[in-house]
C-alpha positions in Angstrom: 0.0 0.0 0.0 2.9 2.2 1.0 4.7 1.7 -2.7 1.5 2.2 -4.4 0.9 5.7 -2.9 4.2 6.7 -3.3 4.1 5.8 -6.7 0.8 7.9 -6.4 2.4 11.0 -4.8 5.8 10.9 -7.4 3.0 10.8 -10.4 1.3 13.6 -8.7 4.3 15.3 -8.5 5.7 15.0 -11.6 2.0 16.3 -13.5 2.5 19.4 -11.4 5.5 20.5 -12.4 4.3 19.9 -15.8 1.8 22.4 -15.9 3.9 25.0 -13.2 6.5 24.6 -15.9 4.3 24.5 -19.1 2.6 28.0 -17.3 6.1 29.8 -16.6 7.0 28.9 -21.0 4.0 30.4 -22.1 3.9 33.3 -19.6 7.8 34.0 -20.2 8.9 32.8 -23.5 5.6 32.8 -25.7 6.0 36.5 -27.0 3.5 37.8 -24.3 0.6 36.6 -26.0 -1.0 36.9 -22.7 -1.3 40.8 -22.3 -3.2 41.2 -25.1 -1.0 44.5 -26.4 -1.6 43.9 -29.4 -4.2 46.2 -30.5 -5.1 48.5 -33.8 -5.7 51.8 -31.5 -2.0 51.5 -29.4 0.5 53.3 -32.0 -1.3 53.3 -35.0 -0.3 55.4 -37.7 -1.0 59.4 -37.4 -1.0 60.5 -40.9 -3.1 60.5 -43.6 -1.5 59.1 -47.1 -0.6 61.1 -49.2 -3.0 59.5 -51.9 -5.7 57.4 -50.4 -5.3 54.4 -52.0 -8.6 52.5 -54.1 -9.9 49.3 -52.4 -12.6 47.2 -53.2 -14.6 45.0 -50.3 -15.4 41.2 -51.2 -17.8 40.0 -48.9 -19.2 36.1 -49.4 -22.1 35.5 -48.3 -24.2 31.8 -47.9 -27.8 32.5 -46.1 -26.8 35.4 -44.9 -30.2 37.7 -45.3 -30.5 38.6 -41.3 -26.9 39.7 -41.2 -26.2 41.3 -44.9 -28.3 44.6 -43.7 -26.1 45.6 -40.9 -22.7 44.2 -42.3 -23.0 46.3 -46.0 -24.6 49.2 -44.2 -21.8 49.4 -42.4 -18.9 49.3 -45.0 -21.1 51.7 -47.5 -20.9 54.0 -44.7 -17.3 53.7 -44.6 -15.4 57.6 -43.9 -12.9 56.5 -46.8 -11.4 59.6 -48.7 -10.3 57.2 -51.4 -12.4 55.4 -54.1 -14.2 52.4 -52.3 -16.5 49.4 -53.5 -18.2 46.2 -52.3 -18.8 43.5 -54.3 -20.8 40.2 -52.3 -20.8 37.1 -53.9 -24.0 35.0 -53.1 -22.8 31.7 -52.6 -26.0 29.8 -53.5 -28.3 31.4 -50.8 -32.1 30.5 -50.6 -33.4 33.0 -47.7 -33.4 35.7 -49.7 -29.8 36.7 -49.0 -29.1 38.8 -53.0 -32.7 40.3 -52.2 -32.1 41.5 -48.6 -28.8 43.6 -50.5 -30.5 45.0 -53.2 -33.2 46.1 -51.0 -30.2 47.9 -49.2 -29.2 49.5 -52.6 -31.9 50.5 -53.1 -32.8 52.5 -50.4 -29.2 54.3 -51.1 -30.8 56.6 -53.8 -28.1 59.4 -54.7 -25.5 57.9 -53.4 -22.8 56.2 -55.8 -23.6 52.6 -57.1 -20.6 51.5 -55.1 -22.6 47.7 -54.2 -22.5 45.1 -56.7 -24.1 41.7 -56.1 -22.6 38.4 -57.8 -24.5 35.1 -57.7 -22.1 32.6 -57.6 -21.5 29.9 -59.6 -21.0 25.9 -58.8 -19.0 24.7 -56.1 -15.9 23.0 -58.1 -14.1 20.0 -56.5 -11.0 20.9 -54.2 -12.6 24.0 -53.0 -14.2 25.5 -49.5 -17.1 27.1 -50.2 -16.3 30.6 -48.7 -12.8 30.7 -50.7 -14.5 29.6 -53.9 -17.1 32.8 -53.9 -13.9 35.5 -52.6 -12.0 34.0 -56.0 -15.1 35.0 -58.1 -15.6 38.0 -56.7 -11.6 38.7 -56.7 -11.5 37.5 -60.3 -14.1 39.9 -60.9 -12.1 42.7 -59.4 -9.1 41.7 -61.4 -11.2 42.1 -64.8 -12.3 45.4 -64.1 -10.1 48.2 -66.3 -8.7 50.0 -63.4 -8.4 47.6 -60.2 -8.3 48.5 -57.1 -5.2 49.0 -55.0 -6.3 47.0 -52.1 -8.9 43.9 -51.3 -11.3 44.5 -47.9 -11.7 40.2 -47.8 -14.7 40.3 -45.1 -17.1 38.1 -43.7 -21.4 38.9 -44.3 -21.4 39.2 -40.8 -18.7 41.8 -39.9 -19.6 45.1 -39.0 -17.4 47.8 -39.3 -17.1 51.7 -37.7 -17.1 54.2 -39.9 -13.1 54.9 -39.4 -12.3 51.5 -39.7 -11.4 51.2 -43.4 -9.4 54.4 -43.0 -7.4 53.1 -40.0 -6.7 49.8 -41.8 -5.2 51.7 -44.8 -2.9 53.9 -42.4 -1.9 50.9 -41.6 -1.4 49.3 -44.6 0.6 52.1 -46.5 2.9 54.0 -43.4 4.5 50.3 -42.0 4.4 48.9 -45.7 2.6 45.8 -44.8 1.3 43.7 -47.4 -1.6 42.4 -45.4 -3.3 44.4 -42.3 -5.6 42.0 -40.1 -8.3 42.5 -37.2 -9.8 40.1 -34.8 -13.2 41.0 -35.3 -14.3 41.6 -31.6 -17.2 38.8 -31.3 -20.6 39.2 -29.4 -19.7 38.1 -25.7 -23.5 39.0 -23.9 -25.2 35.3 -23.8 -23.9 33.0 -20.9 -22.3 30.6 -23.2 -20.9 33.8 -24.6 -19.4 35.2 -21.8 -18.2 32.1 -20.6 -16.5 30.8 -23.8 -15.7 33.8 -25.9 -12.7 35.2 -23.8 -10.8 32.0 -24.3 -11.5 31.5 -27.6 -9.6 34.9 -28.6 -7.0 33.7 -25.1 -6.1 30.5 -27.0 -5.7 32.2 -30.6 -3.5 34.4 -29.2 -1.3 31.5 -27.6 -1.1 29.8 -30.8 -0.6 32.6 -33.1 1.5 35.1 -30.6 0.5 38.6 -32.5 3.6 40.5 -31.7 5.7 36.9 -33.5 3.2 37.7 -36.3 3.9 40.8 -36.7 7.9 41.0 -36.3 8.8 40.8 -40.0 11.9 38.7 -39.5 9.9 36.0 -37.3 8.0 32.8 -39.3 4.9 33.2 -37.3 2.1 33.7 -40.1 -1.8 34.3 -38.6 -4.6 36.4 -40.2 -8.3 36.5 -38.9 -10.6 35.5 -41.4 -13.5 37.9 -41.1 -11.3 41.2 -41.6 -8.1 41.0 -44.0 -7.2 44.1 -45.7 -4.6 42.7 -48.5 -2.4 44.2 -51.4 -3.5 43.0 -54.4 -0.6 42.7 -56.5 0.8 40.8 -53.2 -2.2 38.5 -52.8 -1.9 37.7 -56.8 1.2 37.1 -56.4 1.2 35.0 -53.3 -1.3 32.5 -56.3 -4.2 34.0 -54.7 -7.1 32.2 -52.6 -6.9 29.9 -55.3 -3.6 28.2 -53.5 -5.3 27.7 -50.0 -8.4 26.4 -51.6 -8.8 23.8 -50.0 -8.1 25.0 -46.7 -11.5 24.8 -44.4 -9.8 27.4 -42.1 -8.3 29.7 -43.9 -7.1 32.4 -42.8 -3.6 31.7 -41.0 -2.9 29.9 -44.6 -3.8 32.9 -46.3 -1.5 34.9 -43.7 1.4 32.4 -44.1 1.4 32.8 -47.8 1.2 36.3 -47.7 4.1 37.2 -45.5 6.2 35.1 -47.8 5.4 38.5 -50.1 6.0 41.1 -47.0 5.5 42.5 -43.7 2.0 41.4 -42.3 0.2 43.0 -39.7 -2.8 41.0 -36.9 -4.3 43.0 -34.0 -7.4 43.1 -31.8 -9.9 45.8 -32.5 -13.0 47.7 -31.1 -13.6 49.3 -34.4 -14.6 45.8 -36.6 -17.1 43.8 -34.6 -18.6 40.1 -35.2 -22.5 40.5 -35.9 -23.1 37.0 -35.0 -25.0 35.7 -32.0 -24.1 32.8 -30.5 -26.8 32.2 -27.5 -26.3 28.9 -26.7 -23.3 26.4 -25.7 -24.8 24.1 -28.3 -24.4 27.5 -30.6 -20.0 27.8 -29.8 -19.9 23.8 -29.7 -21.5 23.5 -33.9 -18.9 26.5 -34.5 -15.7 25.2 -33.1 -16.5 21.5 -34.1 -16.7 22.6 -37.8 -12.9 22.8 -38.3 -11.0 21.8 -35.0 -10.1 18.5 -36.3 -9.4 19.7 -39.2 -6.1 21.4 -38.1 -5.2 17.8 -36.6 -5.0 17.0 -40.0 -7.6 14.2 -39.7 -5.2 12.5 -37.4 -6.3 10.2 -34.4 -2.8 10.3 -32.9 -2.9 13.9 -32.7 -6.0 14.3 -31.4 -4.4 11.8 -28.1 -1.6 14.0 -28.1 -3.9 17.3 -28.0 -5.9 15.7 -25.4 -2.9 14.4 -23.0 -1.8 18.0 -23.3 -5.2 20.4 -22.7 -5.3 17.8 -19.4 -1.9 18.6 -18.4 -2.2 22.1 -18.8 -5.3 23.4 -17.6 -7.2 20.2 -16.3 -4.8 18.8 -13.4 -3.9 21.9 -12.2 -7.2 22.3 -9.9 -7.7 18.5 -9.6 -4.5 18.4 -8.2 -4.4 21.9 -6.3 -8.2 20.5 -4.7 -7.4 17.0 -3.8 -3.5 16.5 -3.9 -0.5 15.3 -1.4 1.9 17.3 -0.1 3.9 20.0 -2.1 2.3 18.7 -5.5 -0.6 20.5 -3.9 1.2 24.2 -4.0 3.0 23.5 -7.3 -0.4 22.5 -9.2 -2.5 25.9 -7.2 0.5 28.0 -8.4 0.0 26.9 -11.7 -3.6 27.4 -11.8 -3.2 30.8 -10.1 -0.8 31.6 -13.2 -3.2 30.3 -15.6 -5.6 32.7 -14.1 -3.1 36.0 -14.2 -2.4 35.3 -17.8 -6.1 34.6 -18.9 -7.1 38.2 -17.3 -5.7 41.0 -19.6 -8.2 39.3 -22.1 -11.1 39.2 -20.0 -10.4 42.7 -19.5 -10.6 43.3 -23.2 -14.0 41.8 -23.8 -14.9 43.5 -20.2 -15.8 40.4 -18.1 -15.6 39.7 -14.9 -11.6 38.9 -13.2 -13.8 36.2 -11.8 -14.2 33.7 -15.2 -10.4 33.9 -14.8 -10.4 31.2 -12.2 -12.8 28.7 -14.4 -10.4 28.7 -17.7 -9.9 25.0 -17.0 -13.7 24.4 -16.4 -13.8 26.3 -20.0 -10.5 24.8 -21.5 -12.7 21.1 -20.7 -15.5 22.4 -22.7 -13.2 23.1 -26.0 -12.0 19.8 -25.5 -15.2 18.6 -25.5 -15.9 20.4 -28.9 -12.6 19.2 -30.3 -13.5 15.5 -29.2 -17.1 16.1 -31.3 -15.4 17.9 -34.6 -13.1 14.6 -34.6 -16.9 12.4 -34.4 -18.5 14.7 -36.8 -15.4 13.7 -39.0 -15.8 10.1 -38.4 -19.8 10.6 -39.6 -18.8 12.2 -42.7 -20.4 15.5 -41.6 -16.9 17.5 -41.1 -16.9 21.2 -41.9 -20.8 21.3 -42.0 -21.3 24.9 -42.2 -24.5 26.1 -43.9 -26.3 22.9 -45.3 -22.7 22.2 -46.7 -20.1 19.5 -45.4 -17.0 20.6 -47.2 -14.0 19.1 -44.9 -11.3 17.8 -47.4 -8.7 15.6 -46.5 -6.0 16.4 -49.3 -3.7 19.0 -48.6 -3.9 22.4 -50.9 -2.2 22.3 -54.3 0.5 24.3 -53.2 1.8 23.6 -49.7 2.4 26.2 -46.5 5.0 26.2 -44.2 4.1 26.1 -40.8 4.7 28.8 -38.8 8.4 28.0 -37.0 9.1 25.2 -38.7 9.3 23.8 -42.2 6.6 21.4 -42.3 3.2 21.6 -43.8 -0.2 23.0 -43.4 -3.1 22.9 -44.8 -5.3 25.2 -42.6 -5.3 27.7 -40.0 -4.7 26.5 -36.2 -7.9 26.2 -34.6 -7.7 27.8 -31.0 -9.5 24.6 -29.7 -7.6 21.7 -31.2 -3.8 22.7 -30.7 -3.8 24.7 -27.4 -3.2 21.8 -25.2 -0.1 21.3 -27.1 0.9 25.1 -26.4 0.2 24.5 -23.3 2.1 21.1 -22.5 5.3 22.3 -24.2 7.9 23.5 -21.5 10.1 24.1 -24.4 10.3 25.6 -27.7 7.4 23.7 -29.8 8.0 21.7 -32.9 4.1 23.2 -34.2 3.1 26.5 -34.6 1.6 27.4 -31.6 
């Protein structure tokens, strides 16, 4: 009995230093993801170009007609001193999603025809649905005789401030990036909201670290999908959306390919906001479990590996602060209590409560959760239902993408959900991009 809890207590031990010393890597060496600094209001640009540059705003959109209102109204009202457009591609909608945008046109009598609406055409073989309608509508840009200087490659349910093109451009033009990107600020109000939401940005920023992203001589690529403001002689020449299209989260593979082309910007953002409700858990769960497995690569041994490490890292921390011997006791609360320090500049940012901090492993279990479902919904055939659609596709793009720190490959962005327990179990420098 005596050997047996020994054996207990050394075990104990050794999974508490784990996470003490997976919690001092990331708070120390992980580029201060943690403080959330990164930010498009803390020293942005102060002057003006000195010739405001043309852009053009491609916005797909699949049954979008309750959120294409408010997302158009608010780029047509964009304070832009240069020449400005929106195209949205209707990617086979059948709620009235083209109708619900020409009824917006419409009502914008005397102002310029700066809207055009595309219906889209067939879903080809190889592609995501959302990258297959931004290539028509991008093609369609291309064609015109003058094209725009820029691409605004935005999501139909983004919602944007009036200076937010403006401030994306400043951007853009005074630190010479190629690509300028904003984590749309999502809805946190609901209970599952407010209780998921926080970490979902806290575990983006762990994988991607913004300020790696954003040092020009650092491999770290990242990009949030819903607001990417993009060269386009850079994006052409990166091979477009076309060479990520199969990529069912794509927009860390569209950042990877294009800071191959030049500096690249990512920062959080009050100004561009998600329009998106989510009021239920069941609501986050159908999101995340639509492409976590998917930056597994379809892989089973993976998935083990991402779950031994979300355990280590957030799970035994409390079990073992709660309920263990001895000094593995004061290792595992110190741990949690630095888990909790780091998760609170973020909770700050979306304005919740210091006391979620506490319940990130509570909330780090329910992602794991989700990740555990994507991988079923996989198994089902029903991975990357979004819309009606299942569109997960297990061959890797035409053209491969280097991951972020290391030379492998990738064919998708890092989901938040699937790959922070590896972030979090590393108590060195990571092999993955985290």
């Amino acid at each position: 009995m005596n050997t047996a809890f020994q054996g207990l207590a050394v075990f104990t031990m050794a999974v508490a230093c784990a996470a003490l010393g997976a919690w001092t890597f990331l708070l120390v060496a992980r580029g201060g993801f943690w403080r959330a600094r990164d930010r498009d209001d803390r020293g942005a640009p102060a002057h003006d170009p000195a010739v405001w540059p043309s852009v053009t705003a491609v916005v797909p959109a699949r049954n979008e007609a309750d959120m294409v209102p408010r997302a158009l109204a608010s780029l047509l009202a964009q304070d832009y001193p240069g020449i400005f457009s929106v195209i949205l591609v209707d990617d086979h909608s059948d709620d009235g999603t083209s109708e619900a945008a020409r009824a917006l046109a419409a009502g914008s009598q005397g102002a310029p025809p700066r809207l055009t609406i595309l219906a889209g055409a067939t879903l080809p073989p190889g592609w995501t649905g959302k990258l297959w309608a931004l290539n028509q509508g991008i093609e369609r840009v291309q064609a015109q005789q003058r094209p725009p200087d820029y691409l605004l490659l935005t999501d139909a349910d983004i919602g944007y401030e009036p200076d937010a093109l403006a401030s994306l451009v400043r951007r853009a033009t005074q630190q010479r990036c190629v690509m300028v990107s904003l984590m749309a600020k999502l809805r946190c109000e609901s209970l599952a909201e407010r209780a998921l939401v926080p970490a979902f940005i806290f575990f983006f920023q762990m994988l991607y670290p913004f300020a790696w992203v954003n040092r020009p001589g650092s491999r770290t690529a990242a990009a949030a999908g819903g607001c990417v403001l993009a060269q386009r002689t850079a994006l052409q020449a990166a091979g477009g959306v076309a060479s990520i299209r199969g990529a069912l989260i794509d927009d860390c593979a569209l950042g990877a390919r294009l800071k191959q082309q030049g500096a690249v910007w990512l920062g959080l953002t009050d100004r561009v906001r998600s329009l998106r409700a989510y009021p239920g858990f069941g609501d986050i769960r159908r999101m995340v479990a639509r492409s976590a497995y998917a930056q597994l690569h379809y892989s089973p041994w993976r998935l083990a590996g991402t779950m031994i490490g979300l355990a280590i890292a957030y799970l035994a921390a409390p079990l073992i602060a709660a309920l263990g011997p001895g000094p593995a006791r004061w290792l595992a609360a110190l741990a949690w209590l630095m888990m909790s320090v780091a998760f609170f500049p973020t909770l700050r940012f979306y304005r919740r409560s210091p006391l979620w901090a506490p319940l990130l492993p509570a909330i780090a279990a329910a992602y794991l959760g989700f990740t555990l479902d994507s991988a079923w919904q996989h198994a089902r055939g029903r991975g990357g239902l979004w819309k009606g659609r299942v569109q997960a596709i297990l061959p890797s793009p035409p053209t491969p993408l280097p991951l972020a720190g290391e030379g492998r490959l990738m064919s998708s962005s890092p989901s938040p959900l699937a790959q922070a327990g590896k972030a979090g179990a590393a108590t060195s420098p990571p092999r993955t991009p985290i």
